[in-house]
C-alpha positions in Angstrom: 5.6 -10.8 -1.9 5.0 -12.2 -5.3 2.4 -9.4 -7.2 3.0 -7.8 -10.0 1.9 -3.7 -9.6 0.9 -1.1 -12.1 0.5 1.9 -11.7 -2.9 3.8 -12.7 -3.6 7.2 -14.5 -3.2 10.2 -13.0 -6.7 11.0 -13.4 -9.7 9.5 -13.7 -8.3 6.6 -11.7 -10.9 7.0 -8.7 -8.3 7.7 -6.4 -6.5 4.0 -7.2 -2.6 5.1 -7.5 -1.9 1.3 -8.2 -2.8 -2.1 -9.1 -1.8 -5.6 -8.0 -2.3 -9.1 -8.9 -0.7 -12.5 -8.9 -1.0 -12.8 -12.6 0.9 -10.7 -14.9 -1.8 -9.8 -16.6 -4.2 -9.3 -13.8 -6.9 -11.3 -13.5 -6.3 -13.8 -10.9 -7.4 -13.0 -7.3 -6.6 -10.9 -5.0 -6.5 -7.5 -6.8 -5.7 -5.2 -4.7 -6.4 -1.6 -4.9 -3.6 0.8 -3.8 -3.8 4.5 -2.9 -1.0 6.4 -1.6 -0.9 9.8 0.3 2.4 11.1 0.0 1.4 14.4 2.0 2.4 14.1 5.9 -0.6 15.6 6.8 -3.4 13.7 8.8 -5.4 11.4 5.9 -9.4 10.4 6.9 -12.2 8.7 6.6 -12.8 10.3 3.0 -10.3 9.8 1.7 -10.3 6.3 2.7 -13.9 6.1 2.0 -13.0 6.9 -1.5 -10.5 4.0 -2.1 -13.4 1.7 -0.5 -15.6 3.2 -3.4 -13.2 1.5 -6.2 -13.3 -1.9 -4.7 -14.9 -4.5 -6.7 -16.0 -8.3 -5.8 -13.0 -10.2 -4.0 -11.0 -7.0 -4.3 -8.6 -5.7 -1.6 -7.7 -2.0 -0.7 -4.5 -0.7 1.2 -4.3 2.9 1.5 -0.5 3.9 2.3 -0.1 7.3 3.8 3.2 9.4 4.6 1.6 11.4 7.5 -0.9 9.7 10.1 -3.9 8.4 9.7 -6.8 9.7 11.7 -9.0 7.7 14.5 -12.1 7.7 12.4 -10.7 5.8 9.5 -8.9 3.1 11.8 -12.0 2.7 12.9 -13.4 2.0 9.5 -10.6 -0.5 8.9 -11.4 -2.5 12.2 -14.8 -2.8 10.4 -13.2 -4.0 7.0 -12.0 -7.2 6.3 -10.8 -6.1 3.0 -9.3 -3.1 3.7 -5.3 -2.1 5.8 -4.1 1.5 6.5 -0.5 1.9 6.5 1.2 4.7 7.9 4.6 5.7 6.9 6.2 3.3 9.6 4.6 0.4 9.3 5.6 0.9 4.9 9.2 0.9 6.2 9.1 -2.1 8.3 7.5 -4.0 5.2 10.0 -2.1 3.0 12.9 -3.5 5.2 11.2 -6.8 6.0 10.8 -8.0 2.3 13.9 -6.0 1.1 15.8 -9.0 0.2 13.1 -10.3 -2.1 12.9 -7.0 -4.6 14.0 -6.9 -7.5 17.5 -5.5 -8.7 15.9 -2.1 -10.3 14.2 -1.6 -7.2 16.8 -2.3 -4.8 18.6 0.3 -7.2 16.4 2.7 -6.6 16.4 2.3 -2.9 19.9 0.7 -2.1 20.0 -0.5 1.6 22.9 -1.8 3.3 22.5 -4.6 6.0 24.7 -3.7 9.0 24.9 -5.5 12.5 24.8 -4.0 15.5 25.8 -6.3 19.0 22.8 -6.0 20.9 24.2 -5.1 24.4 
């Protein structure tokens, strides 16, 4: 997808798990602000509030969650231009979608085998 990511602190990060950019060093827009949930319990509006909170000028949040995402804070991204929840099947499609354009040390660490299957 062409960022480069980094990834945060573990604390005193405001909730921001990782950072990404066009630039390797960061400073040309979009930034976008990334917070992951790797719980698969149901994520809310606070806690997506929360990742709205770090947002600066021009930035971007995506808040990427293992387990679903409640009504309320879909609602709250149908209201934000800058913001897109993503759910743990919608992270696979992209995952799968943009496989082919990872690099080698992460297609290492997630090695995928493209198979096909006649469609019948």
């Amino acid at each position: 997808m062409g960022y480069t990511a980094r990834v945060t602190q573990k604390s005193g990060d405001g909730g921001v798990d990782v950072i990404a950019h066009l630039d390797a060093l960061g400073f040309q827009p979009p930034i976008i602000r990334i917070q992951r949930k790797r719980t698969t319990s149901q994520h809310g509006i606070g806690e997506v509030n929360q990742l709205l909170g770090t947002l600066g000028e021009g930035e971007f949040g995506l808040f990427v969650s293992l387990g679903p995402i409640s009504r309320a804070a879909k609602g709250l991204e149908r209201n934000r231009s800058k913001l897109r929840l993503t759910d743990s099947e919608a992270f696979v499609d992209m995952i799968l979608e943009n496989y082919g354009k990872l690099s080698p040390r992460y297609r290492a660490i997630v090695p995928l085998k493209q198979i096909y299957v006649p469609d019948l």
